[in-house]
N, C-alpha and C positions, 0 to 999 in steps of 0.2 A: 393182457400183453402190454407193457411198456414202449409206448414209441414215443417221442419227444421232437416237436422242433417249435421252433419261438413264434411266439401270434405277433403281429405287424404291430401290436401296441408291447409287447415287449423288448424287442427290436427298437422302437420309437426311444424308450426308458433308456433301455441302453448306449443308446447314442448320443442321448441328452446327457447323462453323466460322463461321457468321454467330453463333451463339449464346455461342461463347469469345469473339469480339472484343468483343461487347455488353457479357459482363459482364466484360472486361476493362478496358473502356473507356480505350484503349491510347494517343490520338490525342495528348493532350499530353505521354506520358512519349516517344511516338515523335521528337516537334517537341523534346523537354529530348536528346534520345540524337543527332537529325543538329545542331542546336545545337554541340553538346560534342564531335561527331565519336567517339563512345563504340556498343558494343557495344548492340543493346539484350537487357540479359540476364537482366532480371528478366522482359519477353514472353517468350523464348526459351525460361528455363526455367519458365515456366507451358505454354508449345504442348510440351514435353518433358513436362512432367506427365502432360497431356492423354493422350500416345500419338501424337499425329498424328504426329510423325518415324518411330515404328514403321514405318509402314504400307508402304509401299513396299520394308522387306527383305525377305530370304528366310524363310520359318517357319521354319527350322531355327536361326535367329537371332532369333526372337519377332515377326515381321513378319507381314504378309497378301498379301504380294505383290501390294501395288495394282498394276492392271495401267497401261499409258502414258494411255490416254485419260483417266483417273481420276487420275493424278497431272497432267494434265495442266488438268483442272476443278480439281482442288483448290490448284494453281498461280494461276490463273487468280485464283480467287474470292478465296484471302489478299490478293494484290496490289489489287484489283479495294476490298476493307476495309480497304486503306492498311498494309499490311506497309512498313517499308522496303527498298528492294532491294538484294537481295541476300544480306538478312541473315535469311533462315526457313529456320530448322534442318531438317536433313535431309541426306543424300549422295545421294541418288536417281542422279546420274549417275557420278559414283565407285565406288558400289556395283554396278552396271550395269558398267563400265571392266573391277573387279578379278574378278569372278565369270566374266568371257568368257574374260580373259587371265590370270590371278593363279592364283599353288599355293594351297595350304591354307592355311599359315602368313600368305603375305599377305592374305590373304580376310580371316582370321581379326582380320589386326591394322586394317585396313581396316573392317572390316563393325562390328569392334567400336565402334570412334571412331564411325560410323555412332548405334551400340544406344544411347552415352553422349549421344547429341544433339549431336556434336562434327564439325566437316568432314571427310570422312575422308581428304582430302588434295586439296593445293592442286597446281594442273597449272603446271606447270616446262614451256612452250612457248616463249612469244614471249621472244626479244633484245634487246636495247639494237637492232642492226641486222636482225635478221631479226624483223620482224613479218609481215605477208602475203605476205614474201618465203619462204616456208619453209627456201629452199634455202642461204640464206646464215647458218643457224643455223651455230654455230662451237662449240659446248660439247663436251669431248671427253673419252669414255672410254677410259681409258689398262689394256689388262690386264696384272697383274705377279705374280706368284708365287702364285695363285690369288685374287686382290683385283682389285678395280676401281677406282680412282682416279679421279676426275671434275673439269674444271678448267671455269669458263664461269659465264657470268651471266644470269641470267633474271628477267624485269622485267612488269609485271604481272599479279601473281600475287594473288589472290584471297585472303584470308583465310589468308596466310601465315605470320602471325605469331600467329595462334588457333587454328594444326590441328599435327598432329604429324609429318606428311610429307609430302613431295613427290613428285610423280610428276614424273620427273626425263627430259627427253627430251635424249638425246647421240649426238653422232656417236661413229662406229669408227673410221672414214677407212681402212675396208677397200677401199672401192670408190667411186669417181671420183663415180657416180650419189649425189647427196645422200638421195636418196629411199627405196633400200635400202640405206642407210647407219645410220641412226637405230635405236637402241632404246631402251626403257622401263628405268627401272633406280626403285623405291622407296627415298628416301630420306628418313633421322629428321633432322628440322630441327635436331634439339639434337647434330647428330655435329659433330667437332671441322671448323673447315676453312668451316664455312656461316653465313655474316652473312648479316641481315638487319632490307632499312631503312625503310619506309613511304616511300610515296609520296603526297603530297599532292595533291587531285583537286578537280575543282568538286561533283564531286555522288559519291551512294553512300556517303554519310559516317559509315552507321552498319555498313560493313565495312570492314576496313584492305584495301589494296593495297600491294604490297610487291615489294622488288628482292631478289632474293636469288644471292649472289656463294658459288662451290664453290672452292674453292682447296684442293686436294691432298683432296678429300674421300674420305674409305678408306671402300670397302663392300665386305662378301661377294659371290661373284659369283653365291650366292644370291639378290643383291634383284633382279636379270633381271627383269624381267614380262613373261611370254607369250617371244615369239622373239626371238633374236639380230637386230637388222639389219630388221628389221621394225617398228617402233615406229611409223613413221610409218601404216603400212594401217592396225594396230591403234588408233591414232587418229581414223582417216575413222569407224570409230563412233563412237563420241565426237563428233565434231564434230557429225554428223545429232541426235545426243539433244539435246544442247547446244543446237543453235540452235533446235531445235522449244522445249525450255524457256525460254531467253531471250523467242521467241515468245509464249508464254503470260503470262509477263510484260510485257510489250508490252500485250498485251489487257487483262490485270488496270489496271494502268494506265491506259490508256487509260479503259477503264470509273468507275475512279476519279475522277476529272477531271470526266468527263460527268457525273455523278451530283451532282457539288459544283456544277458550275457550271449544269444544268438546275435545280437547287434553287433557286439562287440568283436567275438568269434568271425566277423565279417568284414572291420578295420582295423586291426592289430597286426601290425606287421612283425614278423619278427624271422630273422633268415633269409631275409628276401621274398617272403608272399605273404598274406595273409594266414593266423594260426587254423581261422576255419576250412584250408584246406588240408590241414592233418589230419588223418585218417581218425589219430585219439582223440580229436576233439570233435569230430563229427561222430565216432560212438557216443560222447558224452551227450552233445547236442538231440541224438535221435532218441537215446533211451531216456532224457527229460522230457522230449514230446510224449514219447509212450506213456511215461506216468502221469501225465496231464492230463493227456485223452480220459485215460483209467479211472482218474480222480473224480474229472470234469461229469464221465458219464456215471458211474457209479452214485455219485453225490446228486443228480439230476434224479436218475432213477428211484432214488430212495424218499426223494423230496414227495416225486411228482404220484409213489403209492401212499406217502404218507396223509397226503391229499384225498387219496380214495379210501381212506378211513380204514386201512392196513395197519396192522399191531406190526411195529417197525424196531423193537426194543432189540433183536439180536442182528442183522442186517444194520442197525446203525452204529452198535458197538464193534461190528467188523469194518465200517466205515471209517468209523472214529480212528479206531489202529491203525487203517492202512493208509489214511489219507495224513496223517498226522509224519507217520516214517516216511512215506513215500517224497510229501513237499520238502519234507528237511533233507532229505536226497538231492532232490533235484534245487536246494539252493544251496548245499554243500556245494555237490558237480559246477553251480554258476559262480561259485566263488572260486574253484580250484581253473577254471576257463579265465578268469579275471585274472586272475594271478596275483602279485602283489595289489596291486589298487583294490581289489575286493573285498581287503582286510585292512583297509584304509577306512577311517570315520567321513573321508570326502563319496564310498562310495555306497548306494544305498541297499548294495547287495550285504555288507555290515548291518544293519538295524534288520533287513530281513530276518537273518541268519541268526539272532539272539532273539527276534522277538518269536518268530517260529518253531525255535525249540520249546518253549512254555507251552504251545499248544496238543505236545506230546504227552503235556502231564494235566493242565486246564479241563474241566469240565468229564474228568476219570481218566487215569493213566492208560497208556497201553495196553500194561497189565491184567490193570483191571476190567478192559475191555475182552480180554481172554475168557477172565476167572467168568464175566456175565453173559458170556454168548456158548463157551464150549462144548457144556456139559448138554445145555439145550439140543445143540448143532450133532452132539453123539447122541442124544436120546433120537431125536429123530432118525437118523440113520439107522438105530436099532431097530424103529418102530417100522422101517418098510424091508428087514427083514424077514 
């Protein structure tokens, strides 16, 4: 049975992060950073100050190993005080990635980039032609005199051109099956062989996105992670972490919005009282709480089984979809409550509103969030007829 309410040191956490952002007072250098399409790196290396990127590594690398539910609050809450997305330091899921599958050495050079507040490496997935297609990934590792050789192109890649490696997914073309065909290979962005070009986006503008092209790229056949030909299972983690975090940003979002636009809802006069006494903007008002609540618990819920070592793969692909439509809802509704100014670059219900539609498609579509929970979701129902 699921039941949730916060232990007195999460509570703690979270109030300490309301209390950096107060007296960071972050909101116009945030509005000067997606502006300029720029880094924000003067927040970043004050939340690096602080320690809060510690928190989620291992102690043996100076961390506390916050557990998921509590990176998943503290996800939440930044987003929720106008973080821009995408751009709060930390590896939490990279660091997660190289610790299941990764030796020492890559741990080491991974976890490190982590300690310096630095990405600890951008995922080398999707293709120019294979995006939700997985199978028509074509990048290929070539073995030759104990070296690996990688040829291929990988194209929205996160913060590629600000971290130091790529977690590089390639075919062998050992075997027919694309599936157990794939493996992980760590690779240094700066090796000879690897351009890379930004990709221009409507929103997320204060992290780069990035094409990055391998051409004869020479690695030891040390950078392996984890098993030969396996890369792709070793992923399906990955993907469950990934979207429950996207998730939470979702919510942070989400939250954000309501909070601007129920304010606002409460000082805009117009006709002689306030709009938030209109019956239409107090529907809009209540059915954004509703989807909050929905989001809020759902995404807790799913954290906090994923925790008890619950296979989470369809339950968070129904999360993925719902929380992704759902926040862009309710920062739609907070911009149509704003009225003109909401569709102003002075107000920060705009950067919402463009960077949260990318998380409708980020980390698997909608869609494709359908196509990998439905058939399951009807086989089960068949099975307890």
């Amino acid at each position: 049975m699921y039941e949730f309410s916060m232990t007195e040191e999460q509570e703690l956490l979270l109030e300490s992060l309301e209390e950096f952002m107060a007296r960071g007072n972050y909101m116009e250098y945030f509005k000067e950073c997606d502006h300029e399409h720029k880094y924000p790196e003067k927040a970043c290396n004050d939340y690096i100050e602080a320690g809060y990127h510690l928190l989620p590594l291992p102690e043996e690398y100076g961390g506390d190993e916050l557990d998921l539910v509590s990176n998943v609050l503290m996800t939440m809450k930044m987003y929720e005080l106008g973080w821009p997305a995408l751009a709060l330091p930390g590896s939490f899921l990279q660091v997660d990635n190289i610790l299941a599958y990764g030796n020492k050495e890559q741990q080491d050079k991974v976890i490190g980039e982590a300690v310096a507040g630095r990405k600890g490496y951008t995922l080398g997935f999707t293709e120019p032609q294979a995006g939700s297609d997985n199978s028509a990934m074509a990048t290929r590792a070539t073995h030759k005199d104990g070296k690996v050789i990688l040829n291929g192109c990988k194209t929205f890649n996160t913060g590629a051109s600000v971290t130091k490696y790529m977690m590089c997914m390639a075919r062998e073309y050992e075997v027919d099956n694309p599936y157990k065909d794939m493996s992980w290979y760590l690779v240094p962005l700066d090796a000879p062989g690897v351009k890379i070009t930004p990709i221009p986006k409507v929103g997320c503008h204060c992290i780069p996105t990035c094409e990055v092209r391998l051409d004869d790229v020479e690695l030891d056949e040390g950078a392996l992670v984890g098993k030969k030909c396996m890369g792709f299972y070793q992923l399906m983690k990955n993907f469950e972490t990934e979207r429950l975090m996207s998730c939470a940003v979702n919510v942070g979002e989400a939250k954000c919005a309501y909070n601007v636009a129920a304010a606002y809802a409460g000082q805009r006069v117009q006709f002689g009282d306030i709009i938030g006494n209109k019956q239409i903007i107090q529907e809009k008002v209540c059915d954004m709480r509703i989807k909050i609540l929905a989001m809020e618990n759902f995404t807790l819920n799913c954290a906090w089984r994923k925790m008890q070592g619950e296979k989470m793969g369809v339950d968070i692909s129904l999360l993925k979809r719902y929380t992704g439509k759902a926040a862009f809802e309710v920062i739609d509704d907070a911009m149509q409550i704003m009225g003109g100014i909401g569709y102003t670059q002075d107000c920060i219900i705009d950067r919402l509103w463009r960077d949260q539609r990318g998380f409708r498609i980020f980390a698997g579509s909608e869609e494709i969030m359908v196509h990998s929970s439905a058939r399951q979701l009807i086989k089960e129902a068949a099975a307890k007829k």
